[in-house]
ROTI-958411 format. One record per residue (C-alpha): x, y, z; residue number from 1. Coordinates in nm, 2 decimals, always signed. Example, Ala and Ser with C-alpha at 12.3 -4.5 7.8 and 13.67 -1.06 7.14 Angstrom:
residues 2
        u        v        w   tike
    +1.23    -0.45    +0.78      1
    +1.37    -0.11    +0.71      2
This chain:
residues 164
        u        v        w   tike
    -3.07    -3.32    -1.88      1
    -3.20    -2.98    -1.78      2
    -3.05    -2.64    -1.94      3
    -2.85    -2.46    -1.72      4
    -3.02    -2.15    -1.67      5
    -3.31    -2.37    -1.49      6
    -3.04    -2.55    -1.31      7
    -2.90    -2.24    -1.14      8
    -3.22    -2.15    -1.03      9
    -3.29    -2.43    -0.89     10
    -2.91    -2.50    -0.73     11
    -2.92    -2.06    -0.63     12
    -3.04    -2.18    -0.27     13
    -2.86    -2.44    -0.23     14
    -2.53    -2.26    -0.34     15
    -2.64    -1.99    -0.10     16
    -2.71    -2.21    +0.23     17
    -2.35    -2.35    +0.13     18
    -2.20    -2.01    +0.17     19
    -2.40    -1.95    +0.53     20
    -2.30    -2.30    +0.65     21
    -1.95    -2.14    +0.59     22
    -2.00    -1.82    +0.75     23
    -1.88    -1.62    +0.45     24
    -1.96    -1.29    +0.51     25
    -1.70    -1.10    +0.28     26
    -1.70    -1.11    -0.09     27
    -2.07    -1.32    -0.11     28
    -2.10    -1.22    -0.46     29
    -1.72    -1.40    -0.53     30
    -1.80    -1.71    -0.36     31
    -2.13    -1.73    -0.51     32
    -2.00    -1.70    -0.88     33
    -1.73    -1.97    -0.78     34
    -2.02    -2.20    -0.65     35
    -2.17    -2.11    -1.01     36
    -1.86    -2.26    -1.18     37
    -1.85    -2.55    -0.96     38
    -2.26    -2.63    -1.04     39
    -2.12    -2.60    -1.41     40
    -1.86    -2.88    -1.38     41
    -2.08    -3.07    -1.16     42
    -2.31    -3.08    -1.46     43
    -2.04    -3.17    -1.69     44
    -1.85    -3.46    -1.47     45
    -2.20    -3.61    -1.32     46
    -2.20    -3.99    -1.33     47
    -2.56    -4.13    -1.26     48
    -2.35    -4.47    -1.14     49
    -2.29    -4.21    -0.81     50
    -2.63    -4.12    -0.71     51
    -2.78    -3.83    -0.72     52
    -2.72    -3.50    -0.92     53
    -2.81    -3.26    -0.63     54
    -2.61    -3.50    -0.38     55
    -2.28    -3.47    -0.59     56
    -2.34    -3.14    -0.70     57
    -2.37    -3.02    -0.35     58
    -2.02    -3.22    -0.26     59
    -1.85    -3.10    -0.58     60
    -2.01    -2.69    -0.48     61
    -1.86    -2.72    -0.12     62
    -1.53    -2.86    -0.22     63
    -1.48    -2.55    -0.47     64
    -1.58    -2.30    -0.23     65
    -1.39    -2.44    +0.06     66
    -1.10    -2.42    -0.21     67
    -1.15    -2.07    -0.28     68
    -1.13    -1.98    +0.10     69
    -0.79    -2.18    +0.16     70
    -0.66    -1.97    -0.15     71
    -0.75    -1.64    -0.02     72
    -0.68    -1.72    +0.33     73
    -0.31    -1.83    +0.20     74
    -0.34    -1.50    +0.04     75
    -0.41    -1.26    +0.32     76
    -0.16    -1.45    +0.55     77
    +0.16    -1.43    +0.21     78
    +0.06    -1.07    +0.17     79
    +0.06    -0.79    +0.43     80
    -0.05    -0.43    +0.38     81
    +0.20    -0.23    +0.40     82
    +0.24    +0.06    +0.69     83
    +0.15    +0.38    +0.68     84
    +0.53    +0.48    +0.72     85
    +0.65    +0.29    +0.44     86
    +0.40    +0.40    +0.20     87
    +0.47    +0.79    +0.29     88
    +0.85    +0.67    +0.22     89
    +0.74    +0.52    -0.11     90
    +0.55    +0.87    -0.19     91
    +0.81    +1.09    -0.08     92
    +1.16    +0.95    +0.00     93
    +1.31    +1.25    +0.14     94
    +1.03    +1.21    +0.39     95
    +1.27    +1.03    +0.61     96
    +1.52    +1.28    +0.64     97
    +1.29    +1.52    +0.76     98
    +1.37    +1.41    +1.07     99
    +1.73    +1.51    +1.10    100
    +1.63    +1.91    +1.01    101
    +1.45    +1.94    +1.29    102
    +1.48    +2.27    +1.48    103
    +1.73    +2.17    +1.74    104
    +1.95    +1.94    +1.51    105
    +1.93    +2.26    +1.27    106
    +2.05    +2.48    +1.52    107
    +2.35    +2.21    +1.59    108
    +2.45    +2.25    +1.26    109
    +2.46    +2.67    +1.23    110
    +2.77    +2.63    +1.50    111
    +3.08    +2.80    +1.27    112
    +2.84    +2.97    +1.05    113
    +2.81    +3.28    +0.98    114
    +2.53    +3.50    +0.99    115
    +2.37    +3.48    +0.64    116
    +2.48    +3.15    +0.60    117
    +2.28    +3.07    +0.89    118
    +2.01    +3.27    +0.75    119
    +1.99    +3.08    +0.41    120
    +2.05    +2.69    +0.63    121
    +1.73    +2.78    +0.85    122
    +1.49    +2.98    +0.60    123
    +1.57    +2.68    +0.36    124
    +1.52    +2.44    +0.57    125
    +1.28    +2.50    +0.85    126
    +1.05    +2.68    +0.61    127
    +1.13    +2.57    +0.26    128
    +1.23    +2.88    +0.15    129
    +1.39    +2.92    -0.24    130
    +1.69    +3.14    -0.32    131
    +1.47    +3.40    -0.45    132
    +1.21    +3.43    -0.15    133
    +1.53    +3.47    +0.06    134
    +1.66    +3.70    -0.14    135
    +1.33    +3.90    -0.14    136
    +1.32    +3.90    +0.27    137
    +1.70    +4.03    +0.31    138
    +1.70    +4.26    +0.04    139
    +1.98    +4.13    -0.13    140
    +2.09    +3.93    -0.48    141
    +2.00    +3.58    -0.58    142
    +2.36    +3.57    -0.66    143
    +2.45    +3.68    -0.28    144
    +2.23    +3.38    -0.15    145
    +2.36    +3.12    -0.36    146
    +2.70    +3.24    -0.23    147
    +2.57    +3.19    +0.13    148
    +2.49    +2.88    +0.00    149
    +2.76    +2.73    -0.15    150
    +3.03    +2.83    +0.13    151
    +2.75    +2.70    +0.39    152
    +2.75    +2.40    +0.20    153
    +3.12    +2.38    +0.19    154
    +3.16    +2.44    +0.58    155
    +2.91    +2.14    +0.65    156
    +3.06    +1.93    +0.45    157
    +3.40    +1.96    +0.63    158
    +3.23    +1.93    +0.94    159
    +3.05    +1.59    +0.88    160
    +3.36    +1.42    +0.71    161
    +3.47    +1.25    +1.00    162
    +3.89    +1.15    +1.03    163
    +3.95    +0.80    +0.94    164
């Protein structure tokens, strides 16, 4: 019997003309190597009682391939990609509740506030503001915003516990 190195070049067309017959046009290189693999058995399982080498390698090349395509197919059709949504919830899972700090929902909260605790709800809030930076912009203590905070904090909690 032949090495395989001659083999393969002698099978490479064959292999290939498989893979048109198919209409593979995605991941050639893949299918190819598989058809490779299959030429490789072929070699090893060949029984001259059958017939011919090229007729039963051909079989054995096909039968491998089309395997490879039910397993991928089963793949693609088991697996879905996930949406864009979910994988900006994976990155960042406060993402969702972006949503309920919008302006007007905001603004719906700020009702029994008062003033600086307003202030420190929407600078925080609508444009990410830290203690300090809001400190900074009303002139005032970190100490006095973190106040603002806390009794803010305190208010909205009252005011979402609902009465059983």
């Amino acid at each position: 019997m032949k090495d395989f190195s001659a083999l393969t070049e002698e099978f490479t067309p064959m292999i290939h003309h498989i893979i048109r017959s198919l209409s593979i046009y995605k991941n050639k290189e893949e299918y190819f190597q598989v058809g490779l693999i299959a030429l490789w058995e072929s070699l090893g399982n060949f029984n001259e009682e059958y017939g011919q080498f090229s007729n039963y390698a051909y079989t054995v090349i096909k039968g491998k391939i089309l395997n490879e395509l039910k397993h991928h197919h089963k793949y693609e059709i088991r697996t879905e990609p996930f949406d864009t949504f979910l994988l900006e919830m994976i990155k960042d899972p406060f993402s969702m509740y972006e949503e309920a700090f919008a302006i007007d929902d905001i603004l719906t909260y700020t009702e029994g506030l008062t003033l600086n605790q307003q202030r420190w709800l929407l600078q925080t809030y609508l444009e990410n503001k830290t203690v300090t930076e809001i400190a900074e912009i009303y002139q005032v203590t970190a100490a006095a915003v973190k106040s603002w905070r806390k009794s803010a904090l305190n208010k909205l909690r009252k005011q979402l516990i609902f009465p059983l």
